[in-house]
C-alpha positions, 0 to 999 in steps of 0.5 A, a space after each residue: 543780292 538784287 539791286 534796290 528798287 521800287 516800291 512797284 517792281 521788287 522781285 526776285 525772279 531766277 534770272 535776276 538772282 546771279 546766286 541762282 545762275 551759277 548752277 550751285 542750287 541742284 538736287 544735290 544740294 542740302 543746306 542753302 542760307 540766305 540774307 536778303 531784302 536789306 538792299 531793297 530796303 534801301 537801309 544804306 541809303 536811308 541811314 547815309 540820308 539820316 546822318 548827312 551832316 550837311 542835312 538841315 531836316 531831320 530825316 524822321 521829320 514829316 517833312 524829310 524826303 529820300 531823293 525820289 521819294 514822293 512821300 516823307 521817309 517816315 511813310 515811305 520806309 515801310 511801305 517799301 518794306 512791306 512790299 518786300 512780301 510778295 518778292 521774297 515768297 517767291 525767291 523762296 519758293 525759287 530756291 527750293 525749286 532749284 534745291 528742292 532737298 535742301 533744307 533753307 535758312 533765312 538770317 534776318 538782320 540785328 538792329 544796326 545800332 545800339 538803341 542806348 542813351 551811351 553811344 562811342 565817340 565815332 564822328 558818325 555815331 555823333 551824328 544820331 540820337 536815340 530816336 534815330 537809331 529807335 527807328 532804324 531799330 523798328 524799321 529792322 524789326 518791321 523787314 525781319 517780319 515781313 520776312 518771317 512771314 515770306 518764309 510762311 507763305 512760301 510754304 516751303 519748310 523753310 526756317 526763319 532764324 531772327 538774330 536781334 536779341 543775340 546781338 541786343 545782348 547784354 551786353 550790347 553788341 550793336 555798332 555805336 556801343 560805347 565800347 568798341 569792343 563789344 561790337 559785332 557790328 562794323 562801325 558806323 562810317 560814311 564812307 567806308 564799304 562794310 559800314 554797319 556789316 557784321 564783323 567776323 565775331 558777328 558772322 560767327 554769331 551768325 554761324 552759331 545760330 544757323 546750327 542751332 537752327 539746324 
């Protein structure tokens, strides 16, 4: 997955790929899946940013900006996300380039947590509310169709596979559901690497829908 950039120089050109370098993309190959564009989404760092403990705004406040940002988050997220178009197009269109028998899957992302009032009793899950995580619900929804619509424009017979409503349940399987052990979805930390990753049940969700797919 590229580094997270600008809203001005996002792209995806086949020496900026390392996947793309390693000589596994060819004539020969029949089935590429991707995920990408939450990197470049800066979901990370926007979620890091919103449940900071030592924030004294909150981060959906017109008045909270992400550090490099000269427009509030709430304006900024989806302009950076919408500028993901034109980049993802052309990754596609790279692939198939490389692969062009192969048929391209492209996995977009579940809602990272739960939208419900109820939410387990992890410290960082304490630290959102229900608007918080609606918004991070939306800004999920927003990537997964710029996305879709990457996947159109390549025009590449590429197929989109969207797994919020397998994750959204019921019941729930989202990271930060009451129970613990309906996530699909590593649990929300701060510090630790995974954070908000599927888990290995999410990955065989994931699995399962590529067949469907297929």
């Amino acid at each position: 997955m590229s580094d997270v950039r600008s809203t001005s120089d996002v792209t995806y050109p086949q020496n900026e790929m390392p996947q793309l370098r390693t000589g596994w993309a060819d004539e020969n190959t029949t089935l590429v899946t991707i995920s990408i564009g939450g990197n470049d989404a800066r979901f990370a760092k926007v979620v890091s940013a919103c449940i900071d403990p030592l924030s004294v705004t909150f981060c959906l406040d017109p008045g909270f900006h992400l550090d490099g940002d000269s427009d509030p988050l709430v304006d900024s997220e989806p302009d950076v996300i919408n500028n993901l178009l034109t980049p993802l197009t052309q990754l596609y269109q790279n692939i198939h380039t490389l692969a062009p028998n192969a048929q391209i899957v492209v996995l977009g992302y579940p809602h990272p947590m739960t939208t419900g009032l109820a939410v387990s009793a992890d410290i960082a899950c304490g630290l959102t509310n229900v608007p918080m995580r609606q918004w991070f619900a939306q800004m999920t929804d927003l990537l997964n169709s710029v996305t879709q619509q990457a996947v159109t424009a390549a025009n590449v017979g590429a197929v989109f596979v969207n797994p919020t409503s397998t994750f959204a349940g019921p019941p729930a399987h989202e990271a930060c559901v009451p129970d613990h052990s309906q996530e699909w979805i590593n649990a929300l930390t701060v510090l630790e690497k995974g954070t908000l990753h599927p888990d290995a049940t999410g990955h065989g969700a994931f699995a399962s829908l590529i067949n469907a797919a297929l």
